[in-house]
PDB file of N, CA, C, O and CB in Angstrom:
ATOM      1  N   UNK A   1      27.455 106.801  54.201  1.00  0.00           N
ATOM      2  CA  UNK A   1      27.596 108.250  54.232  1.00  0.00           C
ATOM      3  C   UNK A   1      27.941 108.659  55.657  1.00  0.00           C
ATOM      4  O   UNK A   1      27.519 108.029  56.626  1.00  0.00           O
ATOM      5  CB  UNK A   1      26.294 108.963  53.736  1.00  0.00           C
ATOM      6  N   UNK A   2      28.871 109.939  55.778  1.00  0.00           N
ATOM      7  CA  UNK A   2      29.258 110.266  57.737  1.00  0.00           C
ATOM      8  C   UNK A   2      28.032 110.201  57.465  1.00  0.00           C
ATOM      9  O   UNK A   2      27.237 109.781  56.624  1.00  0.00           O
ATOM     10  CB  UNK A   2      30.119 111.825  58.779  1.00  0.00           C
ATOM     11  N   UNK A   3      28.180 111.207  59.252  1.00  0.00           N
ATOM     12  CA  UNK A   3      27.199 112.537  59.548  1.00  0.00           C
ATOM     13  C   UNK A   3      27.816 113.324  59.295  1.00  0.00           C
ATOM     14  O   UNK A   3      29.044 113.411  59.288  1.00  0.00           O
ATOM     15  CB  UNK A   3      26.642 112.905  60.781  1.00  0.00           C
ATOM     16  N   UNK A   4      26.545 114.472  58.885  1.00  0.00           N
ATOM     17  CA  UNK A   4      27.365 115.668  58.895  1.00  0.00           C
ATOM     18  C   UNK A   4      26.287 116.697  60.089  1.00  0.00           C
ATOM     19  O   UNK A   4      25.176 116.471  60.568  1.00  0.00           O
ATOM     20  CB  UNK A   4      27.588 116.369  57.011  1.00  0.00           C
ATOM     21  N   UNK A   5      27.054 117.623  60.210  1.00  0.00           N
ATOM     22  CA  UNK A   5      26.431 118.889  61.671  1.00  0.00           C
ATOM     23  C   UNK A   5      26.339 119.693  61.086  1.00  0.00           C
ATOM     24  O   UNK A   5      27.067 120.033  60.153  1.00  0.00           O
ATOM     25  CB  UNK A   5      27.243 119.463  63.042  1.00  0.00           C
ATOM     26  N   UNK A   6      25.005 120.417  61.676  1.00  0.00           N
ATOM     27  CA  UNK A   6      24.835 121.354  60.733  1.00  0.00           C
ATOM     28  C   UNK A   6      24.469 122.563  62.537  1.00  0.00           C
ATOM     29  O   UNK A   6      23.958 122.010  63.510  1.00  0.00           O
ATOM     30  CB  UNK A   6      23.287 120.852  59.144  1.00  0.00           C
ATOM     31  N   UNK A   7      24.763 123.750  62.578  1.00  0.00           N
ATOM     32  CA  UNK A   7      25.122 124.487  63.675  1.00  0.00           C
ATOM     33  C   UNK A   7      23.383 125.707  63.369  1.00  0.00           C
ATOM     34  O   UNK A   7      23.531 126.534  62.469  1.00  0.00           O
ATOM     35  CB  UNK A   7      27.177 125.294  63.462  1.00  0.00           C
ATOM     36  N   UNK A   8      22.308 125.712  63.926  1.00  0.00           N
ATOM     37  CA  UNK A   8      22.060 127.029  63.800  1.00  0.00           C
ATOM     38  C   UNK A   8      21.706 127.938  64.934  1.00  0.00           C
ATOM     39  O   UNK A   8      21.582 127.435  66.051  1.00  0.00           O
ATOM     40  CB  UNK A   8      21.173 127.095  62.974  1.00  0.00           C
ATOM     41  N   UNK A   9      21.521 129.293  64.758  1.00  0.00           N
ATOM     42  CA  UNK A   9      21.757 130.724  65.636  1.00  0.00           C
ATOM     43  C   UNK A   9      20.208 130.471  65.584  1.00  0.00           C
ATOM     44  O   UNK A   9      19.461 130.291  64.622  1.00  0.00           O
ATOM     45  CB  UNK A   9      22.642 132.459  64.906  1.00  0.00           C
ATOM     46  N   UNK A  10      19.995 130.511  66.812  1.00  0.00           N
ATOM     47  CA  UNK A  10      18.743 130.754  67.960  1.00  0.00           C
ATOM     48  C   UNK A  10      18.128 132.468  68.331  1.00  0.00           C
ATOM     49  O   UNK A  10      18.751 132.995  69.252  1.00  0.00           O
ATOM     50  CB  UNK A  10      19.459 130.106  69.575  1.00  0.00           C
ATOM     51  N   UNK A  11      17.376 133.047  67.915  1.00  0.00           N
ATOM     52  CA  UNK A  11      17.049 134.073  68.395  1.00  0.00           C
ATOM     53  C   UNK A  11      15.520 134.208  68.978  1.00  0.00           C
ATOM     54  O   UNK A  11      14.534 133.575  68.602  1.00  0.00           O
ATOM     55  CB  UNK A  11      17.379 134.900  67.464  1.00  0.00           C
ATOM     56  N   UNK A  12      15.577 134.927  69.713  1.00  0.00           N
ATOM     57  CA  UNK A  12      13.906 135.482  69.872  1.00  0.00           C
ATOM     58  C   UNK A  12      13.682 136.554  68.756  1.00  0.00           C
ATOM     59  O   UNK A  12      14.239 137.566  68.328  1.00  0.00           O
ATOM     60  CB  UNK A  12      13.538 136.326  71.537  1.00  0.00           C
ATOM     61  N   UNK A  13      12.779 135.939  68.557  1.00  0.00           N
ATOM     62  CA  UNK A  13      12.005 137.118  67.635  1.00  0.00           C
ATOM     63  C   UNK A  13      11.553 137.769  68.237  1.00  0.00           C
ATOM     64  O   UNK A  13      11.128 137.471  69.353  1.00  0.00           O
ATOM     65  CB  UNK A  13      11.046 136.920  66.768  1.00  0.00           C
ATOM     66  N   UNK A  14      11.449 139.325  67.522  1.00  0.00           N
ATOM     67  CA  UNK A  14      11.116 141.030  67.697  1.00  0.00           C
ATOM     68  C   UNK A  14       9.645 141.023  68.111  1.00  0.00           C
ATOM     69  O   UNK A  14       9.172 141.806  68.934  1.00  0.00           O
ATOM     70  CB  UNK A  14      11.311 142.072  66.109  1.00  0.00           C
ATOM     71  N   UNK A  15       8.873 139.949  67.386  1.00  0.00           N
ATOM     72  CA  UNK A  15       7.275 139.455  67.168  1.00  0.00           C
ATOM     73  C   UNK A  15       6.559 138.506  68.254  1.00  0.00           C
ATOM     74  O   UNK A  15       5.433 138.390  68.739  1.00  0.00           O
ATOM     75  CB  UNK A  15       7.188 138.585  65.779  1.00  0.00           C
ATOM     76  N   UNK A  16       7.694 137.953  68.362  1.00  0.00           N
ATOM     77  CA  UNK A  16       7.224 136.768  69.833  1.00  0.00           C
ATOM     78  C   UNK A  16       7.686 135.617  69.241  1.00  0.00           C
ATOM     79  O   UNK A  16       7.744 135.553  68.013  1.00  0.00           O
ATOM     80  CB  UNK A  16       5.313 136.484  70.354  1.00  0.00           C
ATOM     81  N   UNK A  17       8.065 134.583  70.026  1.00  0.00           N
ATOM     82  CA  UNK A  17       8.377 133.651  69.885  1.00  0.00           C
ATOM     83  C   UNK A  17      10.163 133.460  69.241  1.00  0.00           C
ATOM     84  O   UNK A  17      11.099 134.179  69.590  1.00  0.00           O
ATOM     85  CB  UNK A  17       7.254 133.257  69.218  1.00  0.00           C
ATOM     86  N   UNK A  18      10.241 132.351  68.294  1.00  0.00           N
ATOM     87  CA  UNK A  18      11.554 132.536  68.399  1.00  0.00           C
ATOM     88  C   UNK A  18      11.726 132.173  66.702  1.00  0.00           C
ATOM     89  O   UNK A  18      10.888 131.758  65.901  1.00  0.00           O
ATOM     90  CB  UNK A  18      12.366 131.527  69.671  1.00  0.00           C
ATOM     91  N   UNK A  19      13.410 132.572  66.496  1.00  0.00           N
ATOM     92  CA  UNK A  19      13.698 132.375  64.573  1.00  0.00           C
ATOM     93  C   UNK A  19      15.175 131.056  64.506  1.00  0.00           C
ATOM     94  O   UNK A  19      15.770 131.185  65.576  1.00  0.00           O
ATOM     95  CB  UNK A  19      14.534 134.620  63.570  1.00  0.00           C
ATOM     96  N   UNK A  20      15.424 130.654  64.197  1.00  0.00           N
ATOM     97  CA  UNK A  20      16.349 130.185  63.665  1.00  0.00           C
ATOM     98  C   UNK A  20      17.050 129.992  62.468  1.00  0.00           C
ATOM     99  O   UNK A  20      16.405 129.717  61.457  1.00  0.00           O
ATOM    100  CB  UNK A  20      16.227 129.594  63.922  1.00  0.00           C
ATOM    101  N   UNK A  21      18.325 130.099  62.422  1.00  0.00           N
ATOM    102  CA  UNK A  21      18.923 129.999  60.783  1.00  0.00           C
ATOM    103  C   UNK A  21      20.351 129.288  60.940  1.00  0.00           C
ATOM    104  O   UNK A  21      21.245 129.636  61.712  1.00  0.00           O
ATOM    105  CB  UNK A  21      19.178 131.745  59.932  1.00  0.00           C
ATOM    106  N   UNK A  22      20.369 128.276  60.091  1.00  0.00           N
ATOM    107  CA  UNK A  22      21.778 127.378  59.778  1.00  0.00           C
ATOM    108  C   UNK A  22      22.856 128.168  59.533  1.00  0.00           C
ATOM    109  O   UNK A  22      22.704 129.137  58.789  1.00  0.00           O
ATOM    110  CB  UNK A  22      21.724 126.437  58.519  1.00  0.00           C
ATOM    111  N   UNK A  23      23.819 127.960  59.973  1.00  0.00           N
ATOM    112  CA  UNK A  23      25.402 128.794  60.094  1.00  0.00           C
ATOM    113  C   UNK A  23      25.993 127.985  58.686  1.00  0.00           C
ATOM    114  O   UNK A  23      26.451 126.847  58.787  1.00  0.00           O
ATOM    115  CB  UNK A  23      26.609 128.363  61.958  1.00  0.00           C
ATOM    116  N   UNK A  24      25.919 128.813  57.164  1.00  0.00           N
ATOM    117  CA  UNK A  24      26.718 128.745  56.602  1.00  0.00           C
ATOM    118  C   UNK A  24      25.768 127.518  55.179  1.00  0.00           C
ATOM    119  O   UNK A  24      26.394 126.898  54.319  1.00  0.00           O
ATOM    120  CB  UNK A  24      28.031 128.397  57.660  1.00  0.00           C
ATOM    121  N   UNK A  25      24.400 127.492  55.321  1.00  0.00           N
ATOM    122  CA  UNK A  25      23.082 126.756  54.630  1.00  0.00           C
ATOM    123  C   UNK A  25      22.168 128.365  54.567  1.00  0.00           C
ATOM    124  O   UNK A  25      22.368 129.437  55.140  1.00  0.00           O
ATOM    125  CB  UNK A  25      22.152 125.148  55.899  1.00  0.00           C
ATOM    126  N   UNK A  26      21.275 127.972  53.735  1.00  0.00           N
ATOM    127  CA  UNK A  26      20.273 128.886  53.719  1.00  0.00           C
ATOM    128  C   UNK A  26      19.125 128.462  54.136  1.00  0.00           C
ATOM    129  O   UNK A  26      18.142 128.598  53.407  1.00  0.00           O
ATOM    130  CB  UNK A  26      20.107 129.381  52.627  1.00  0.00           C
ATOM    131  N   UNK A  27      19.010 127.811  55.506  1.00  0.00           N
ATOM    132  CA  UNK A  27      18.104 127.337  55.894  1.00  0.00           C
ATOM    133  C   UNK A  27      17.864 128.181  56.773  1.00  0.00           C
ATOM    134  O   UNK A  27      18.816 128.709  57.349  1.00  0.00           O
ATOM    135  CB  UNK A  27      18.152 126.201  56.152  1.00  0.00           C
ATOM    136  N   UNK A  28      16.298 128.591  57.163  1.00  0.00           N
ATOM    137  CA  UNK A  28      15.603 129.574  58.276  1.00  0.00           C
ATOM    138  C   UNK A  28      14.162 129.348  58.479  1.00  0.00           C
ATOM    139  O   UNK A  28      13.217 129.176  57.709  1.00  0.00           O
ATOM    140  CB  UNK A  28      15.725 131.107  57.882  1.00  0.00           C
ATOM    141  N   UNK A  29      14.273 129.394  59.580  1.00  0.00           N
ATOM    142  CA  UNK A  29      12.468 128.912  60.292  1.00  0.00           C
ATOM    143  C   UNK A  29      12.405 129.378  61.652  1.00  0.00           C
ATOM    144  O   UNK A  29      13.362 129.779  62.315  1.00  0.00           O
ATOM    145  CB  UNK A  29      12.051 126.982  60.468  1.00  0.00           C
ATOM    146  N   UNK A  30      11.006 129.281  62.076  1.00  0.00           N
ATOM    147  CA  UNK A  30      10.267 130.186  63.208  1.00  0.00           C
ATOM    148  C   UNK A  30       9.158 129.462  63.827  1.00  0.00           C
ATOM    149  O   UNK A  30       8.408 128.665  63.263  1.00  0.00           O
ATOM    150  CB  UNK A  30       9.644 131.557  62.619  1.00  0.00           C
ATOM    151  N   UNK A  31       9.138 129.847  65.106  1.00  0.00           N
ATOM    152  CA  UNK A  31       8.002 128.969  66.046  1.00  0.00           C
ATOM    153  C   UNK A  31       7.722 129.947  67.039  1.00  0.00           C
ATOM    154  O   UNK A  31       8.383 130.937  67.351  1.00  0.00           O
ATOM    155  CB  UNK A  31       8.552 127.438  66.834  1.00  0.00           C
ATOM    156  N   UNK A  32       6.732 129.558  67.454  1.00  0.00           N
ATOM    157  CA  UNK A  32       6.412 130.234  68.847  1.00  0.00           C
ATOM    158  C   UNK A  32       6.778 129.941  70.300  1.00  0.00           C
ATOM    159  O   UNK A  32       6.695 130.629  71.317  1.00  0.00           O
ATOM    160  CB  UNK A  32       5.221 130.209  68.941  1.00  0.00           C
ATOM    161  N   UNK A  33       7.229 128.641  70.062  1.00  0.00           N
ATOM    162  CA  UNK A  33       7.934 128.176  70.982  1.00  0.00           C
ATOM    163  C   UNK A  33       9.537 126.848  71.292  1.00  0.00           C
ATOM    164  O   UNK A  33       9.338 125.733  70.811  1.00  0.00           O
ATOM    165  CB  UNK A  33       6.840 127.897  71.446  1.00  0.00           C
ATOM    166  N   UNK A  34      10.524 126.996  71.817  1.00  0.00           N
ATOM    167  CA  UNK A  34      11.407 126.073  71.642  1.00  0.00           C
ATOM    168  C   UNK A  34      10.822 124.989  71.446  1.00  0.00           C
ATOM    169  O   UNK A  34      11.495 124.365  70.625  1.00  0.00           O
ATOM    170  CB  UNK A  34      12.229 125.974  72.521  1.00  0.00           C
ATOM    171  N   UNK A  35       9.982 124.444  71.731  1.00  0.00           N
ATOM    172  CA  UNK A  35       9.844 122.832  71.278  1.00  0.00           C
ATOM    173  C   UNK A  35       9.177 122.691  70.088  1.00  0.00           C
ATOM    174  O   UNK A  35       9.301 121.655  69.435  1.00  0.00           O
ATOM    175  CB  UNK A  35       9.044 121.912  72.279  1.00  0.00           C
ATOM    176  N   UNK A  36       8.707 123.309  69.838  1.00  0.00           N
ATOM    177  CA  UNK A  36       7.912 123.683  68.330  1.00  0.00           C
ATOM    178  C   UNK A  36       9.092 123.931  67.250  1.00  0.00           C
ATOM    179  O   UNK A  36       9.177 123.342  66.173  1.00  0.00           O
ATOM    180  CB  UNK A  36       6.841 125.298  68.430  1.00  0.00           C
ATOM    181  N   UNK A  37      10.155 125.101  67.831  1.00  0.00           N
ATOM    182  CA  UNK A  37      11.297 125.490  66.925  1.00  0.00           C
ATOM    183  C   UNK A  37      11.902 124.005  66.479  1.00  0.00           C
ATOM    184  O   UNK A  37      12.114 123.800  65.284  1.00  0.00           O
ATOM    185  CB  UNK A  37      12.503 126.536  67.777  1.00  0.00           C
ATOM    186  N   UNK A  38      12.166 123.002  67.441  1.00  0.00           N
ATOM    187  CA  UNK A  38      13.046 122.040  66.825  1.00  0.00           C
ATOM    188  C   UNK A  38      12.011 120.941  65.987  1.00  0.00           C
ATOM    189  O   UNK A  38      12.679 120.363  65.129  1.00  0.00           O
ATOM    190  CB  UNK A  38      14.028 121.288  68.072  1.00  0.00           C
ATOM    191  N   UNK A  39      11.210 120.689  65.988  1.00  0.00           N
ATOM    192  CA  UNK A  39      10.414 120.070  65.232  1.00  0.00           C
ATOM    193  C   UNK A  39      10.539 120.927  63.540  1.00  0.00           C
ATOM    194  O   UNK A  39      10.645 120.420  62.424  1.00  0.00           O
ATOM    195  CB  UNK A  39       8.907 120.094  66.071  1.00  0.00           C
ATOM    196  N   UNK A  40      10.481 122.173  63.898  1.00  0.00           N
ATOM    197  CA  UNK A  40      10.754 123.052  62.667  1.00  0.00           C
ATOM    198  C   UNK A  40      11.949 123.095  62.027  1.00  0.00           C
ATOM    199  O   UNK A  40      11.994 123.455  60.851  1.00  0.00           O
ATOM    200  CB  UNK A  40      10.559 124.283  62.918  1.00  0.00           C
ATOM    201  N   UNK A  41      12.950 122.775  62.643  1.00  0.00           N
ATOM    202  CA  UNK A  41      14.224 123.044  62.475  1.00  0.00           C
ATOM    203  C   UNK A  41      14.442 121.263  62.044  1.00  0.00           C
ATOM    204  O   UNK A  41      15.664 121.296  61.899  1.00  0.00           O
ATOM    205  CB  UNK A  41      15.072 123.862  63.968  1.00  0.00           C
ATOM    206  N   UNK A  42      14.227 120.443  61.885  1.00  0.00           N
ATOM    207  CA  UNK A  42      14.046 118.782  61.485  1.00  0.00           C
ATOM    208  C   UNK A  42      13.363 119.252  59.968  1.00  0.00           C
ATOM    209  O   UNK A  42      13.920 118.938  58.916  1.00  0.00           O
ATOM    210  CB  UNK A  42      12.734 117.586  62.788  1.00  0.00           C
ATOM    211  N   UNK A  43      12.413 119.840  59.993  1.00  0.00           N
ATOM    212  CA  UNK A  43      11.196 119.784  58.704  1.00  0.00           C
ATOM    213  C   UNK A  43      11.998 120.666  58.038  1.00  0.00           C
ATOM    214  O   UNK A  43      11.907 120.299  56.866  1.00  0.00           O
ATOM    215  CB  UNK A  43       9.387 120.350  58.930  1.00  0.00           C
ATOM    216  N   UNK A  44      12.800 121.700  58.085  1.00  0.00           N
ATOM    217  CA  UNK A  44      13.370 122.575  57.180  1.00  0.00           C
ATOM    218  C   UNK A  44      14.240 122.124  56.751  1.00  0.00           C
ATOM    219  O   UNK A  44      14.514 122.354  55.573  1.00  0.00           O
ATOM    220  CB  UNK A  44      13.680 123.632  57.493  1.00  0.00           C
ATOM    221  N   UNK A  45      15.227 121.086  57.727  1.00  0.00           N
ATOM    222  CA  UNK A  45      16.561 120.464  57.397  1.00  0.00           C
ATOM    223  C   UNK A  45      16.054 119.745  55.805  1.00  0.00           C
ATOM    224  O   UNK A  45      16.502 120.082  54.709  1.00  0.00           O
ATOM    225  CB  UNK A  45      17.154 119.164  58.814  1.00  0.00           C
ATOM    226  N   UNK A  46      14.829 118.503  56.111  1.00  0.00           N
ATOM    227  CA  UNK A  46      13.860 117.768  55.290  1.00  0.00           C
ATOM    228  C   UNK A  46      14.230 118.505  53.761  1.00  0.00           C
ATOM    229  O   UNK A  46      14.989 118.181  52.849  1.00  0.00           O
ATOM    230  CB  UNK A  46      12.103 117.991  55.908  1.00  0.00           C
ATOM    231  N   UNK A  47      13.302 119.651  53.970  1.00  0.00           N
ATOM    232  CA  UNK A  47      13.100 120.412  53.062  1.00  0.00           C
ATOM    233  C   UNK A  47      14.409 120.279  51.774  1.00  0.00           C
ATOM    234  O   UNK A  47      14.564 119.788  50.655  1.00  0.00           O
ATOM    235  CB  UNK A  47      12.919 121.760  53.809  1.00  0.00           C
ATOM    236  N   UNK A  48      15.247 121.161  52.914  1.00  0.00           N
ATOM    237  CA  UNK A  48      16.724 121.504  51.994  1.00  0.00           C
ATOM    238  C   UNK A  48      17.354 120.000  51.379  1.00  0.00           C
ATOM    239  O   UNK A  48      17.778 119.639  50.281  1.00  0.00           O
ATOM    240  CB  UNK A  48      18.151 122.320  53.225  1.00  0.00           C
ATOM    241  N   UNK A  49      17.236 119.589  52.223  1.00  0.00           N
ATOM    242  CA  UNK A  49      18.287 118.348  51.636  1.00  0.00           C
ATOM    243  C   UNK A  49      17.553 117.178  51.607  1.00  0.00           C
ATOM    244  O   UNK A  49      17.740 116.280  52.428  1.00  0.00           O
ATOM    245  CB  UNK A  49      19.660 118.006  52.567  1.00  0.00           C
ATOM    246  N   UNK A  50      16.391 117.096  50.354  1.00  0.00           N
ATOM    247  CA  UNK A  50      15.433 116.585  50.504  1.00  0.00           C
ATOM    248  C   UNK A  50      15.872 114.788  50.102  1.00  0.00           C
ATOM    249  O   UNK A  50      15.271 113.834  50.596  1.00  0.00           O
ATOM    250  CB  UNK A  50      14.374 117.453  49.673  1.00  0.00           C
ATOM    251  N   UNK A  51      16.801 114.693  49.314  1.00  0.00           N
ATOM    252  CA  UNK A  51      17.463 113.790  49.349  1.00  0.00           C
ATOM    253  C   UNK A  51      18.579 112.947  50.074  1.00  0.00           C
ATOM    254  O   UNK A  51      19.292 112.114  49.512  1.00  0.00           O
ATOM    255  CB  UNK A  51      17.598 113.989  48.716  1.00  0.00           C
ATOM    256  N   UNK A  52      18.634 113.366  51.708  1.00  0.00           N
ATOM    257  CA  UNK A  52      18.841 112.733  52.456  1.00  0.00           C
ATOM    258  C   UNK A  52      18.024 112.318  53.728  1.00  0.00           C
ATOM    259  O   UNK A  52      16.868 112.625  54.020  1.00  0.00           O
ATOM    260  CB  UNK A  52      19.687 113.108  52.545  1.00  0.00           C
ATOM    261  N   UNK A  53      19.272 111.238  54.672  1.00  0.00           N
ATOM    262  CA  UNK A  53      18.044 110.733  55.456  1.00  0.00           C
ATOM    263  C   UNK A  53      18.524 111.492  56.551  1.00  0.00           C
ATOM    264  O   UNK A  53      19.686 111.606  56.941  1.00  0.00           O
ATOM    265  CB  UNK A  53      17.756 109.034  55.711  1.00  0.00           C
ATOM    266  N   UNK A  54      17.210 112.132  57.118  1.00  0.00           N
ATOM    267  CA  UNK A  54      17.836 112.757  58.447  1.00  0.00           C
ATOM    268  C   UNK A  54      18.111 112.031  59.694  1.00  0.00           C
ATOM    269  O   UNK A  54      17.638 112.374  60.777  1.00  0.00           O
ATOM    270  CB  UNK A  54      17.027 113.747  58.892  1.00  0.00           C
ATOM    271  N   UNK A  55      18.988 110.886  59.497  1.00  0.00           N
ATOM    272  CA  UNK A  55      19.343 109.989  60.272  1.00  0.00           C
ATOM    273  C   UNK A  55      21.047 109.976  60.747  1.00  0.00           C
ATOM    274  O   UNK A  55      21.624 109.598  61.768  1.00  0.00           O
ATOM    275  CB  UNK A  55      18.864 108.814  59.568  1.00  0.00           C
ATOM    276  N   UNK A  56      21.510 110.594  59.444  1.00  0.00           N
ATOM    277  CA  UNK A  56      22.591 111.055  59.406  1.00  0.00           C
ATOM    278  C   UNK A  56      22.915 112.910  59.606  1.00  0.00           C
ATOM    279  O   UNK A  56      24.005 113.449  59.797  1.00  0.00           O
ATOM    280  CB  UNK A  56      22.935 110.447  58.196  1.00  0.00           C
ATOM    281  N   UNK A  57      21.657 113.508  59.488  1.00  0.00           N
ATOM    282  CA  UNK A  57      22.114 114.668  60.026  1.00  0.00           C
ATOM    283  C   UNK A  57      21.922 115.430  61.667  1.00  0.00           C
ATOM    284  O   UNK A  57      20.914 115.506  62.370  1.00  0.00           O
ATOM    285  CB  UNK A  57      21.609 115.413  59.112  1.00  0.00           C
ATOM    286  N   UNK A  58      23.138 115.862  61.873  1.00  0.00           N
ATOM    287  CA  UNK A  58      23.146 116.129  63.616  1.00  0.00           C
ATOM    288  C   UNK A  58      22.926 117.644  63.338  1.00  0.00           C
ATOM    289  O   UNK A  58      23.447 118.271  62.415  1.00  0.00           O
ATOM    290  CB  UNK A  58      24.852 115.683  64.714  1.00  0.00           C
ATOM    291  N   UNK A  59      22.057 118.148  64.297  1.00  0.00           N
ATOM    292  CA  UNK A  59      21.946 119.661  64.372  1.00  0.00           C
ATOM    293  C   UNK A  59      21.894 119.937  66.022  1.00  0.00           C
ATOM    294  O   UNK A  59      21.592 119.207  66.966  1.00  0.00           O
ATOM    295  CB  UNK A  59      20.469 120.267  63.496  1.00  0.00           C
ATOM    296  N   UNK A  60      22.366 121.450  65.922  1.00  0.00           N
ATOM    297  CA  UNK A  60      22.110 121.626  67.434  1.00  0.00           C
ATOM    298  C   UNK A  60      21.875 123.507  67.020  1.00  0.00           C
ATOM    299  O   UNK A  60      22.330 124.215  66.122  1.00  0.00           O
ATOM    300  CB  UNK A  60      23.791 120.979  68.774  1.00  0.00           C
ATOM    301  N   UNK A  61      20.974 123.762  68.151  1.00  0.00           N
ATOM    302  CA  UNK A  61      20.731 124.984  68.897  1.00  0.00           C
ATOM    303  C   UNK A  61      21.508 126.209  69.438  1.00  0.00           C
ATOM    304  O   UNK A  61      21.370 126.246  70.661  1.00  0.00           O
ATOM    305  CB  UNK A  61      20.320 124.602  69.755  1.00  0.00           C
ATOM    306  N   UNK A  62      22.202 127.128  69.022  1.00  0.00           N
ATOM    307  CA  UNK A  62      23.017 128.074  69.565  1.00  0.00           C
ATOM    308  C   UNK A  62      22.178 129.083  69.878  1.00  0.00           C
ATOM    309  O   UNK A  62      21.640 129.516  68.860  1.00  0.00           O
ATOM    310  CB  UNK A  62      24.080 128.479  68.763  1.00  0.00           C
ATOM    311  N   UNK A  63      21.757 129.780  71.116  1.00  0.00           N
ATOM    312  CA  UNK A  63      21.436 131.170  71.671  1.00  0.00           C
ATOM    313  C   UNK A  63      22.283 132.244  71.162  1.00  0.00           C
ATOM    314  O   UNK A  63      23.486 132.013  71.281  1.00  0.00           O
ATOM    315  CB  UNK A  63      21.554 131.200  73.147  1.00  0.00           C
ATOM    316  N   UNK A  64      21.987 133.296  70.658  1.00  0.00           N
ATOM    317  CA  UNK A  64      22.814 134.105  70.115  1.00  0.00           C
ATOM    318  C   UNK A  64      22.764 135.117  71.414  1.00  0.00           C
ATOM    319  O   UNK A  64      23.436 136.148  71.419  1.00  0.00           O
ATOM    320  CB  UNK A  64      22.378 134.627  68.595  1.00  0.00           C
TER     321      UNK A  64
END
């Protein structure tokens, strides 16, 4: 199987801390902090595409 990339938009949240959501997936999750966000952003990938290995999926971080 490739890889495939998956792109998501970085925001601070209104509440504190920060949100993220996949460009063009319906994937979305929240942390209180960037290093927390990407651990979250791995477990949501999990989630969605629970039938792959996230070995093959590349994600990255965009600041909006």
């Amino acid at each position: 199987m490739s890889n495939a990339e998956i792109i998501f938009s970085l925001q601070e949240s209104p509440e504190g801390g920060y949100q993220a959501g996949a460009l063009g997936f319906p994937i979305f999750t929240e942390a209180d902090s960037l290093e927390e966000l990407k651990c979250m952003v791995r477990d949501a990938i999990s989630c969605h595409f629970e039938d792959l290995f996230l070995s093959v999926v590349n994600y990255s971080l965009e600041m909006d």
